[in-house]
Structures are given as structure tokens and as C-alpha cells.
ZABAKOL-355968 format. One record per residue (C-alpha): residue in one letter; chain; x negated, y negated, z. Coordinates in Angstrom, 2 decimals. Example, Ala and Ser with C-alpha at 12.3 -4.5 7.8 and 13.67 -1.06 7.14 Angstrom:
! residues 2
("A","A",(-12.30,4.50,7.80))
("S","A",(-13.67,1.06,7.14))
END
This chain:
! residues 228
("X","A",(0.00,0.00,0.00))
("X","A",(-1.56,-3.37,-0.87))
("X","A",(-1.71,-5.63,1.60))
("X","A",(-0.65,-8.95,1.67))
("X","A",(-2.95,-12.46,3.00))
("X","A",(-0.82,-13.80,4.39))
("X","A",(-1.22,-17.94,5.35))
("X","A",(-1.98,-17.64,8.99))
("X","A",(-4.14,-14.37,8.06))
("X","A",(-6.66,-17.54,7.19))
("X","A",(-9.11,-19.59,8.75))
("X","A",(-7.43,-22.65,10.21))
("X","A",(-9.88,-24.83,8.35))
("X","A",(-8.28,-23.03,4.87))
("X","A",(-4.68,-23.62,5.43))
("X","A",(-3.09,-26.49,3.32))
("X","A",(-0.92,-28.45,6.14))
("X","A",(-3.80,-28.13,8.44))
("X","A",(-6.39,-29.22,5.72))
("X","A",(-4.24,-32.66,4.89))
("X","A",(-4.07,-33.39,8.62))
("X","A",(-7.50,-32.84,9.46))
("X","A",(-9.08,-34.73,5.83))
("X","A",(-5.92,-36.37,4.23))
("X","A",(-3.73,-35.81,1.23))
("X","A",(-6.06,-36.91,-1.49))
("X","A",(-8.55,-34.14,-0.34))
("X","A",(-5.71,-31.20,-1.03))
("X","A",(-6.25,-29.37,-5.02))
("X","A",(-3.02,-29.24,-6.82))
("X","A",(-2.26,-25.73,-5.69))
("X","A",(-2.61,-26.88,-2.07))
("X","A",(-0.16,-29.63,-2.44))
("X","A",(2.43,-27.78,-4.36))
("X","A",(2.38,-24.82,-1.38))
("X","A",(2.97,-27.24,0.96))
("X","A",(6.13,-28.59,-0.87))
("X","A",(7.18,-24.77,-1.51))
("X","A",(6.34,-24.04,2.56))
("X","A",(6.25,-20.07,1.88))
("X","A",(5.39,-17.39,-0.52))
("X","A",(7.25,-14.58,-1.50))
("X","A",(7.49,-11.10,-0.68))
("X","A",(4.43,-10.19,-2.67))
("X","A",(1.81,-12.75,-2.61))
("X","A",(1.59,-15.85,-0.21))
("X","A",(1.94,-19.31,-1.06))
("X","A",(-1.35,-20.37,-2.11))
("X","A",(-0.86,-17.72,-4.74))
("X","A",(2.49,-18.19,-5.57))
("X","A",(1.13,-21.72,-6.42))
("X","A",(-1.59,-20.55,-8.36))
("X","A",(0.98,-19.08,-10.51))
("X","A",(3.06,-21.67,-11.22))
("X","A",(0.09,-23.65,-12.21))
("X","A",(-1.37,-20.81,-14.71))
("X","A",(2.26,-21.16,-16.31))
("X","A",(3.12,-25.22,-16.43))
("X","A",(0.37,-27.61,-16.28))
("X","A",(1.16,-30.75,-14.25))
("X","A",(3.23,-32.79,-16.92))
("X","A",(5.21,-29.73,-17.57))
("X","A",(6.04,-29.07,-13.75))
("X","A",(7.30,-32.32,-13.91))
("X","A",(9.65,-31.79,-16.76))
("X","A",(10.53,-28.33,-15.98))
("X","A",(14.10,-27.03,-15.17))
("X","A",(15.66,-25.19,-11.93))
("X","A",(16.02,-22.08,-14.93))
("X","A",(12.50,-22.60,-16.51))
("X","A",(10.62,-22.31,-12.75))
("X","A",(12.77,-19.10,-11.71))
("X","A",(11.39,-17.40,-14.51))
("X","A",(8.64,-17.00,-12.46))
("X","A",(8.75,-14.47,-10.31))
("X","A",(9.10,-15.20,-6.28))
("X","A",(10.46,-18.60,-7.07))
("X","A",(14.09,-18.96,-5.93))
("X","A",(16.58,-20.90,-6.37))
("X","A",(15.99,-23.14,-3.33))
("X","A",(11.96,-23.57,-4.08))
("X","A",(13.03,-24.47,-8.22))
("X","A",(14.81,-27.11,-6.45))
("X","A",(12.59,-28.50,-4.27))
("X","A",(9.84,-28.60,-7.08))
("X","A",(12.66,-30.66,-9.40))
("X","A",(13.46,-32.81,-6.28))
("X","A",(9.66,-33.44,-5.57))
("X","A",(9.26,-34.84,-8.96))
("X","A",(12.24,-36.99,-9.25))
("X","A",(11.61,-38.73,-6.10))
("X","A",(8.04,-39.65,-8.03))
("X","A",(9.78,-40.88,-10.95))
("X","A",(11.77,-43.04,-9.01))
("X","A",(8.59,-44.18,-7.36))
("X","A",(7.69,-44.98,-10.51))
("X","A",(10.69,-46.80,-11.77))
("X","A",(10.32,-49.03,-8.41))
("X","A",(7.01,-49.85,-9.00))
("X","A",(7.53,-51.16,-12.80))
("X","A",(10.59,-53.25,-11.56))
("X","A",(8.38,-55.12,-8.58))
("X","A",(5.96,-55.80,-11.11))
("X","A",(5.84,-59.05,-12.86))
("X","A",(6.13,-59.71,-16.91))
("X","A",(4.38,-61.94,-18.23))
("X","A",(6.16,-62.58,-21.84))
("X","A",(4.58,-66.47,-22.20))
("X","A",(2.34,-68.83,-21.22))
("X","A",(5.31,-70.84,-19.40))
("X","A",(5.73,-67.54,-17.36))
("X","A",(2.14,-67.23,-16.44))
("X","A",(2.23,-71.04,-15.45))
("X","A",(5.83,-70.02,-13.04))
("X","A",(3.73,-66.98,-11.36))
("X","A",(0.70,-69.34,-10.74))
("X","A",(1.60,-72.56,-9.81))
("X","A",(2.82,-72.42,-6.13))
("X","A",(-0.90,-70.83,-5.91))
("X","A",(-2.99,-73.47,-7.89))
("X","A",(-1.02,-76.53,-7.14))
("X","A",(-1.11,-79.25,-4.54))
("X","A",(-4.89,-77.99,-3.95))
("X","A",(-8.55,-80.40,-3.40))
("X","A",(-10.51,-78.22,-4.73))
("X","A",(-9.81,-76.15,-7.97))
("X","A",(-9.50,-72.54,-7.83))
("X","A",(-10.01,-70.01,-10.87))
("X","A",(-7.68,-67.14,-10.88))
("X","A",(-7.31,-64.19,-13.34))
("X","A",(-3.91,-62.27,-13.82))
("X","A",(-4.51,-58.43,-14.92))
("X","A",(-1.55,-57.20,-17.43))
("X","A",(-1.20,-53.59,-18.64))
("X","A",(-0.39,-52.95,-22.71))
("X","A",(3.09,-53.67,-21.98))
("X","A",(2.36,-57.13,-20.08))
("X","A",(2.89,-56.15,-15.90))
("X","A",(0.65,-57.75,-14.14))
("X","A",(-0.65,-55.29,-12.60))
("X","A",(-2.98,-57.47,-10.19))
("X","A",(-4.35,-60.73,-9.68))
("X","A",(-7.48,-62.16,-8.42))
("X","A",(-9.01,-65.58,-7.29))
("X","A",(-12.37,-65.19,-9.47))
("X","A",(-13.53,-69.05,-7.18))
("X","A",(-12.84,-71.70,-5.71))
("X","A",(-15.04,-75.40,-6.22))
("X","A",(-16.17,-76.67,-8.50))
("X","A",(-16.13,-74.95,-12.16))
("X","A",(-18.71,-74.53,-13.94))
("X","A",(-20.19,-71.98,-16.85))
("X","A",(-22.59,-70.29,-14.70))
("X","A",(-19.96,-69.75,-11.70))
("X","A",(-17.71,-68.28,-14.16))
("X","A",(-19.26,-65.46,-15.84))
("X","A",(-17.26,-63.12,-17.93))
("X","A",(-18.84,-60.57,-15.36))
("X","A",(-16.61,-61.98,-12.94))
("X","A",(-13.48,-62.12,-14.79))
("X","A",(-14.04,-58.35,-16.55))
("X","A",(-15.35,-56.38,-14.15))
("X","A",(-11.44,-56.00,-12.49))
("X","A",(-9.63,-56.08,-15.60))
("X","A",(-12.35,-52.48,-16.40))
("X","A",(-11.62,-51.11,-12.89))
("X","A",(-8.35,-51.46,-13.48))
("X","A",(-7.95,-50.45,-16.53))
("X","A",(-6.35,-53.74,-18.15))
("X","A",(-5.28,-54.33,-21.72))
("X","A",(-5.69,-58.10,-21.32))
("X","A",(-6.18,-60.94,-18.91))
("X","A",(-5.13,-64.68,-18.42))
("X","A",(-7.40,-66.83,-16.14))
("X","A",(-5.95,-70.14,-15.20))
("X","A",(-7.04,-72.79,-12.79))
("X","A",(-6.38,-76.03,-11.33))
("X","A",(-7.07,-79.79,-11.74))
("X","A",(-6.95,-81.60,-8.35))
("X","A",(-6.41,-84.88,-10.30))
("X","A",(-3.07,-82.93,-11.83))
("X","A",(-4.48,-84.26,-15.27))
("X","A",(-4.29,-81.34,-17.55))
("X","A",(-6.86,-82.21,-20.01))
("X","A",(-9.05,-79.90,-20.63))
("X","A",(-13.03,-80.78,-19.85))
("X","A",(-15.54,-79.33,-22.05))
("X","A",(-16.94,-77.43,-19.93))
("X","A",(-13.39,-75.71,-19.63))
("X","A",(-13.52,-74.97,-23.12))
("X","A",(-16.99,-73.63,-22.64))
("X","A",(-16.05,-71.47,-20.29))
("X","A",(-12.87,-70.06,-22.33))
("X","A",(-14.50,-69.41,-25.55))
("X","A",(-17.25,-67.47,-23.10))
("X","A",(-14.44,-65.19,-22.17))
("X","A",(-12.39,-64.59,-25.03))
("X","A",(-15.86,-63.40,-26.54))
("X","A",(-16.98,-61.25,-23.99))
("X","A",(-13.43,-60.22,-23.94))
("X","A",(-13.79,-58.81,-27.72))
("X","A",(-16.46,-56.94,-26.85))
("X","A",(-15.14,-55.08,-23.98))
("X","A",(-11.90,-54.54,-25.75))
("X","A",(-10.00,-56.30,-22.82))
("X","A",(-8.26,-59.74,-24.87))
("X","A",(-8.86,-63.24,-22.61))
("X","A",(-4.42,-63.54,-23.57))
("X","A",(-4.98,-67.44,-22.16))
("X","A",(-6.35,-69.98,-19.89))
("X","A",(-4.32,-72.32,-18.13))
("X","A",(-5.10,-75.39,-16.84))
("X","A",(-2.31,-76.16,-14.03))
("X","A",(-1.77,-80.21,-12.93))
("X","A",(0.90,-82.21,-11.17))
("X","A",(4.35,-79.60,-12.07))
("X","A",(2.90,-79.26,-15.95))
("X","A",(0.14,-77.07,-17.46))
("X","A",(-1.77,-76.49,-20.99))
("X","A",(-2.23,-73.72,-22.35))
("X","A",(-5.82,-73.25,-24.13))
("X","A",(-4.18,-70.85,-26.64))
("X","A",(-1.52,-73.05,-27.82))
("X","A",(-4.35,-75.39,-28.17))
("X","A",(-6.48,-73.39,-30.87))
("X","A",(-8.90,-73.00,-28.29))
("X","A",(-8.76,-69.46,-28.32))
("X","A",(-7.99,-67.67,-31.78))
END
């Protein structure tokens, strides 16, 4: 007769729950976190195994998409562990659907400029920031780059593109202040912007705009031919 491992036939140290409360979630495989969400095996093979199996059968993106029919095709997976697999997954796609809605589209410069102002405005000193958008324009974070005085060596395109690479940006719009609330822009901020949307080429991240903000109004470098 074969015998069965089962999981508290293992070392503490190689049980799932006990492995996420001792080093955290992000330490668990794949395997370990689905066992946890099925909480036992089946007659023949423990969890860890049972979860092993699913995995040979549907890689993650299939799991996901995967029926209460499709997953008890496998065998040892019942009715009530299909559904909890299903109801794990949905509850991340909702996640998901949150997430997108709290995030903020940026469609124009005049929306940029709505975002930025309460930051940028009323200020004595100017402040660079840089807004981070995804291909489908969420910003998907934002960043004071400085704060002084502005010049071409305190904004590097190192500054401004190292983010927008971590996080995996499609494009970026910097934008920063004029204490005076005169929205010309200096030559030196036109310096600076062509610096960017060059760099920007290069790293395949697009410089989208630069905004100067003043007194309730803004100009947008872009609309200005400043950037191509």
C-alpha cells in the first residue's frame, strides 16, 4: 500500500501556512500559495501535490480563466476547491478593476495642469515634478524630481528616466512652477525640455509634455512646438 505524505508528516519549516508566517507571502512558489487557498489534498496525494498538478495542467493565466467544470477534470479537485480557485481569482480581478478606476487619466495637457496645480502653485521656490503614465495614459505614479532653482545640470534626464524604467512607463510629463506665476518659458526651460524629449527617444519612454504652471494658468511646451 503506498503511503501517503501527508502535510503535517513535514518539517514545520516546509509547510506552506507556516512558511508565509515565518518569511511572508512573497517568499511562497506558486504551488505553495495555491495549497494554501485549496487548505487540503485529496485522498491520494496531499496538497502540495495536488497543487503541483493543477499547475502541470493550467499555467497561471489559464487558472485564472478556468471554469468550476475545466478544474474538476482533475482528479481530487471537488466541487468546493473548483470554487474557491474561481473565487480566488475573481476577487483579483476586481482588485484589478479598483485599482484602474483610482488611477488618474491623463487625456490632455489641461488635465495634467488640473492633477498638478494644487501641488505646484502658490509655492517660493519652484519645484520640478514628473507624472509616470502607462500605454493607456494612468498615471501610474508621480514624483518631485527638485525643488530650487532649475537649472540643466539639476535636471538630468537621469533623474526624470530612471522612475519612468523602474516602473515600466510608456511616457512621462514633467511640469514645474514659476513663483512669479508668469508662464513664459526661460531658455533654460527649453533647454532642459529638448534634453528630455531626446533622452526620452532613446530610452523609448516619450517626454508627452512639460508644463510650466503660474498664477491659475499654465503652458504647455508641446503646444508650443517645443517638443515635436
Amino acid at each position: 500500500m503506498e503511503y501517503k505524505i501527508r502535510i503535517k508528516d513535514l518539517p514545520v519549516e516546509e509547510r506552506p501556512r507556516e512558511r508565509l508566517i515565518k518569511y511572508g507571502v512573497a517568499s511562497l512558489s506558486n504551488s505553495e500559495l495555491l495549497a494554501i487557498i485549496l487548505r487540503t489534498g485529496s485522498r491520494k496525494e496531499n496538497v502540495l501535490n495536488l497543487a503541483n498538478k493543477i499547475l502541470k495542467e493550467f499555467n497561471l493565466l489559464q487558472l485564472s480563466r478556468a471554469s468550476v467544470s475545466q478544474l474538476k477534470e482533475i482528479h481530487g479537485i471537488s466541487h468546493a476547491k473548483a470554487c474557491q480557485i474561481v473565487a480566488c481569482f475573481e476577487l483579483a480581478r476586481r482588485l484589478q478593476a479598483y485599482s484602474e478606476e483610482k488611477k488618474k487619466k491623463i487625456k490632455s495637457s489641461e488635465d495634467a495642469f488640473k492633477l498638478l496645480y494644487p501641488k505646484l502653485s502658490g509655492l517660493k521656490k519652484e519645484k520640478f515634478m514628473a507624472l509616470y503614465l502607462n500605454t493607456k495614459n494612468f498615471v501610474i505614479k508621480e514624483e518631485v524630481i527638485s525643488i530650487g532653482s532649475l537649472n540643466a545640470s539639476v535636471i538630468s534626464p537621469r533623474e526624470v528616466f530612471s522612475t519612468a524604467l523602474v516602473e515600466g512607463a510608456a511616457g512621462v510629463i514633467v511640469a514645474h512652477n514659476h513663483p512669479s506665476g508668469d508662464t513664459t518659458p526661460s531658455k533654460n526651460d527649453i533647454d532642459i525640455t529638448i534634453r528630455l524629449a531626446e533622452a526620452g527617444k532613446l530610452l523609448g519612454v516619450e517626454l508627452l509634455d512639460h508644463l510650466i504652471i503660474g498664477d491659475k494658468s499654465y503652458i504647455s511646451l508641446r503646444k508650443i512646438g517645443v517638443i515635436g
